[in-house]
N, C-alpha and C positions, 0 to 999 in steps of 0.2 A: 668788375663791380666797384664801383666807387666806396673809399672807404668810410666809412661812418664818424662820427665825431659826438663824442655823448659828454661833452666839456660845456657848461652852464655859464653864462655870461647875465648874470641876474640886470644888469646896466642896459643890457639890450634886450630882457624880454618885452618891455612894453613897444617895443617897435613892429620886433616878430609879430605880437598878436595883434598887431594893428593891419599890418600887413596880412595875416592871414583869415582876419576877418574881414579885410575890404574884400579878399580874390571871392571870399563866401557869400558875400554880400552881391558880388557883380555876377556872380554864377547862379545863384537864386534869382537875380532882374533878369537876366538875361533867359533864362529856362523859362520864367514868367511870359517875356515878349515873344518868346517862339510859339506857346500855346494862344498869345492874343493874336500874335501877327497870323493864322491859321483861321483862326475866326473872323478877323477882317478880310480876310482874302490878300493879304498884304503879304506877296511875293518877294518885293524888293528887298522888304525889311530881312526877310528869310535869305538870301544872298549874301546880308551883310553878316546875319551870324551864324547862318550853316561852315563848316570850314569846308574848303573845295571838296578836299577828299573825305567825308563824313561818310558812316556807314549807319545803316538803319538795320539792325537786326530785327528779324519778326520770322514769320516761316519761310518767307521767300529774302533773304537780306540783300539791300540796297545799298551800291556805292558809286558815292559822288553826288554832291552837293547840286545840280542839276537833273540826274535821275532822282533823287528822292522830292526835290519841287517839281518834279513831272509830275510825279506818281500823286502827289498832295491837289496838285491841281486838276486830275483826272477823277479822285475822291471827292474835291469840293463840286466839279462839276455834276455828276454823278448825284450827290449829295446838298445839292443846294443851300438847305438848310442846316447843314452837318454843325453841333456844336461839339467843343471839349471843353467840358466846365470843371476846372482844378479843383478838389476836394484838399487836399494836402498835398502839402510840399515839403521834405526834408533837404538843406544841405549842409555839405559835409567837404573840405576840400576841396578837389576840381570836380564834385560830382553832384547831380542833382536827384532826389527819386522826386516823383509826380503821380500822385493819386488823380486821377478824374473819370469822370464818364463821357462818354461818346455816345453822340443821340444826331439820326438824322433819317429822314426819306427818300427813299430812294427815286428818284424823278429821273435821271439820263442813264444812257446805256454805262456800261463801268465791264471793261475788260470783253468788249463782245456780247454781254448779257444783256436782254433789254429789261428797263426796270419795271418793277411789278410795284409803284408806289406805297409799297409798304414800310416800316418804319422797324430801327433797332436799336436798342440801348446796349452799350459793354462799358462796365467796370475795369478799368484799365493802369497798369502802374509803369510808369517809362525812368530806365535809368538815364541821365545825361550825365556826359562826361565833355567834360573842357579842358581845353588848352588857351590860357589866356584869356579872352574874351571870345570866344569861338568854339563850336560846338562840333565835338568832334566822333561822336558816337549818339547813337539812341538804343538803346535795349527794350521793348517791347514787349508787356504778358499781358492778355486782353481774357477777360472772363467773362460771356454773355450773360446778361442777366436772366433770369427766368427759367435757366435750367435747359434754352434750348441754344444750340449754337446758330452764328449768325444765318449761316446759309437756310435756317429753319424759321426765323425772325423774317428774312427778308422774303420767302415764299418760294427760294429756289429747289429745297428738297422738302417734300412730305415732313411732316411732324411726326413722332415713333406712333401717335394716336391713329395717326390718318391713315397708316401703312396696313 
């Protein structure tokens, strides 16, 4: 473990915190352009700051910067209209959290299933984590809105009323 150094150089704190608010500064833009570039359908842009080996944790966890744009692109497909609209955003270091909602119809088939045009909203909070300019984790908690969970929104199981 690297040893620590708790020695104060008052001469150089305005630099440290210039420097440690530009890395907060570029980690907040860049957590920003992942959630735009998603709404544009903009892949490319998703390439340049997904980091190759990126992991997506959620229930089923994604790795690699290519399988998680698979899986994004089989959702927008799926989802035509899929929005994430950012409610809040905290950052903090190399890390970003991101409040938003998730709203869209489901119009194409999505994992085998064919779609039942029905529509879901989830409250959702993603941690990001960077290295440099580059994104190198997503953490994933999604809460349905309405009290029912998505597979009940979307029309694939009974609702507890209908059972």
């Amino acid at each position: 473990m690297p040893e620590r150094s708790y020695a104060y150089d008052i001469t150089n704190r305005e630099e440290q915190l210039v420097t440690s608010t530009d890395a907060v500064a570029k980690a907040d833009a860049v957590a920003k352009e992942y959630f735009a570039a998603v709404n544009r359908r903009d892949f490319e842009t998703l390439t340049n700051i997904l980091a190759p080996d990126v992991v997506f944790e959620h229930e089923s966890p994604i790795e690699g910067r290519d399988k998680l744009i698979a899986m994004l692109q089989a959702f927008c497909t799926a989802f035509p209209d899929l929005t994430f609209s950012v409610t809040d955003q905290i950052a903090h270091e190399d890390e970003v959290v991101v409040f938003f909602v998730g709203s869209g119809t489901w119009r194409g088939e999505f994992f085998g299933i064919p779609p039942t045009g029905r529509q879901f909203t989830a409250r959702t909070v993603d941690r990001i984590r960077f290295s440099g300019a580059s994104i190198v984790s997503i953490s994933t908690v999604c809460e349905v809105l309405g009290g029912f969970s998505l597979v009940h929104q979307l029309g694939i199981a009974a609702q507890p009323s209908e059972v």
